[in-house]
C-alpha positions in Angstrom: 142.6 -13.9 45.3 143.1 -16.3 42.3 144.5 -14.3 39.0 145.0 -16.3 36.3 147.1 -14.9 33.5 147.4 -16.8 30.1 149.4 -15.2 27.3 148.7 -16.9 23.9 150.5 -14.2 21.9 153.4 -11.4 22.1 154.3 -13.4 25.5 158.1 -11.1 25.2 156.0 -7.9 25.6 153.2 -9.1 28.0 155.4 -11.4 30.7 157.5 -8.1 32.3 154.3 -6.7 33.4 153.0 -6.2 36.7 149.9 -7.4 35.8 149.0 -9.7 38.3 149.6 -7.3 40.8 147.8 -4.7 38.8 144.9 -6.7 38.8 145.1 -7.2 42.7 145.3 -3.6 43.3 142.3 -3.4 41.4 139.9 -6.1 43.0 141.2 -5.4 46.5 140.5 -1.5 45.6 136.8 -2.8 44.5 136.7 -4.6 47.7 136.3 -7.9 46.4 136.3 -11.0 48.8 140.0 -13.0 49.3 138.0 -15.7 47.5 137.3 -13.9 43.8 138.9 -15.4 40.9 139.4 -13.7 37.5 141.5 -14.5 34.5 143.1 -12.4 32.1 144.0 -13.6 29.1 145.7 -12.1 26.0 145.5 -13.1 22.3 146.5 -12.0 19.1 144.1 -9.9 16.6 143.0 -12.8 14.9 140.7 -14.5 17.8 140.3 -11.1 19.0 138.2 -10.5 16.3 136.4 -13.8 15.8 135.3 -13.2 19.9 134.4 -9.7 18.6 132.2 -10.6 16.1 130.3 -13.7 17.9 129.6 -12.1 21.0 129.3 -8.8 20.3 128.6 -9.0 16.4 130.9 -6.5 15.5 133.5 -6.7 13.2 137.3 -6.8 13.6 139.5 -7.0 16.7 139.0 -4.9 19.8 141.3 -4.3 23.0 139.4 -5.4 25.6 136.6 -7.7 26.1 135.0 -8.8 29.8 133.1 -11.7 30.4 131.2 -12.2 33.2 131.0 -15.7 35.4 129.4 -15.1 39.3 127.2 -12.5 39.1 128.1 -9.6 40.4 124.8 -8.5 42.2 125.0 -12.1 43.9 125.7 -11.9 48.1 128.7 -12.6 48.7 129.9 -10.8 51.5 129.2 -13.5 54.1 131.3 -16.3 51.9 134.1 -13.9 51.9 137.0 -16.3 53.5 139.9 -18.4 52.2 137.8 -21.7 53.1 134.7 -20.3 50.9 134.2 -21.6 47.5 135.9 -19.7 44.6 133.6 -16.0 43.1 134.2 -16.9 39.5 134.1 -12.9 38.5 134.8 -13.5 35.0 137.6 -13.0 32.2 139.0 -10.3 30.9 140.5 -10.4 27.0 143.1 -8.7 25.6 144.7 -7.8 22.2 148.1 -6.9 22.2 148.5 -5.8 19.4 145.3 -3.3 19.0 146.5 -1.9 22.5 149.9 -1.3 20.7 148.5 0.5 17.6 146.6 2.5 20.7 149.5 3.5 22.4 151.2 5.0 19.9 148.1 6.9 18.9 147.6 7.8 22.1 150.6 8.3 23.3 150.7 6.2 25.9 153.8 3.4 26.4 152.5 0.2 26.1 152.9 -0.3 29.3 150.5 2.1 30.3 147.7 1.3 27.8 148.3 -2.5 28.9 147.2 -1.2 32.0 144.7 0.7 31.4 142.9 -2.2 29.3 143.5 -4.1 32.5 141.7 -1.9 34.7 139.1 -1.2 32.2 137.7 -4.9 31.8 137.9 -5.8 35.3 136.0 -2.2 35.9 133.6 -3.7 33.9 133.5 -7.4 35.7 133.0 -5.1 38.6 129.5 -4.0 37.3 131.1 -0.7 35.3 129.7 0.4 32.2 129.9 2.9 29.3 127.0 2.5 27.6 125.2 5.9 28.8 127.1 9.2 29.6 126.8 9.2 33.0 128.0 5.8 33.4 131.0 6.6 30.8 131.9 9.4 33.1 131.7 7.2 36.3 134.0 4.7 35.2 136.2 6.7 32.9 137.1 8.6 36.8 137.4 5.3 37.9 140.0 4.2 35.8 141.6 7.4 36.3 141.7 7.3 40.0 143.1 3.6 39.9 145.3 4.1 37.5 147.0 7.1 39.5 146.5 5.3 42.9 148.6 2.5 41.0 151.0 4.9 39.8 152.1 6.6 42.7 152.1 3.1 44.4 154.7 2.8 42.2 156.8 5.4 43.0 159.9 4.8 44.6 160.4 6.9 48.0 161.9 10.0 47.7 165.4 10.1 49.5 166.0 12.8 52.4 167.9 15.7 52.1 170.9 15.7 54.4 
């Protein structure tokens, strides 16, 4: 799988995190084929909000925006090899910034709403959504459930008692 990661603001903060590895645990989770592509890509509050407002006509920044490339409802489960052509899944924007105002209202580290914002756009490049309860509820356990999978993936192993 192709990740591509492009900071274009608060590169110090963004850099030390696992994100690239994040967003494999995610994909391969979603079983994704070897051949899927996404890009992540995180920018300050100023073209956050100028994406904001023309694609979703809303104003200021947000945290996370998804754009979709392939579509998702496409077949691709017999091009799933590394000699197959590249499954453009789409980008995933991030604001910095926004999800470090959210973490401290939150009270999440920024770590962990970095991640969350991570999971939660390629959720939606996966064919997630929010807009209705039911689907809110469906992909806010989702997230959950990655997000803990990922966590105690994280965790080193616990010694033995001798």
């Amino acid at each position: 799988m192709e990740i591509l990661i492009t900071c274009s603001h608060r590169e110090e903060a963004v850099e030390p995190l696992p994100i690239h590895d994040l967003a494999l645990f995610v994909l391969e989770s979603e079983n994704k084929p070897v051949n899927t592509e996404v890009s992540i890509s995180f920018v300050d509050d100023e073209a956050m909000t100028e994406l904001n407002g023309r694609f979703r006509g809303m104003e200021g920044p947000t945290d996370v925006l998804s754009f979709e490339c392939d579509n998702i409802a496409d077949d691709i489960t017999a091009a799933d090899g590394p000699a197959c052509p590249l499954y453009e899944l789409g980008d995933v924007i991030i604001a910095p910034d926004v999800a470090e105002r959210q973490s401290a209202e939150f009270g999440n580290t920024f770590e962990q709403e970095i991640s969350l914002l991570v999971v939660h756009g390629l959720l939606h490049l996966c064919g997630y959504d929010h807009i209705v309860d039911e689907e809110a509820e469906v992909m806010e356990a989702r997230e959950r459930e990655l997000l803990t999978a990922w966590a105690e993936r994280e965790l080193p192993p616990m010694a033995e008692n001798r």
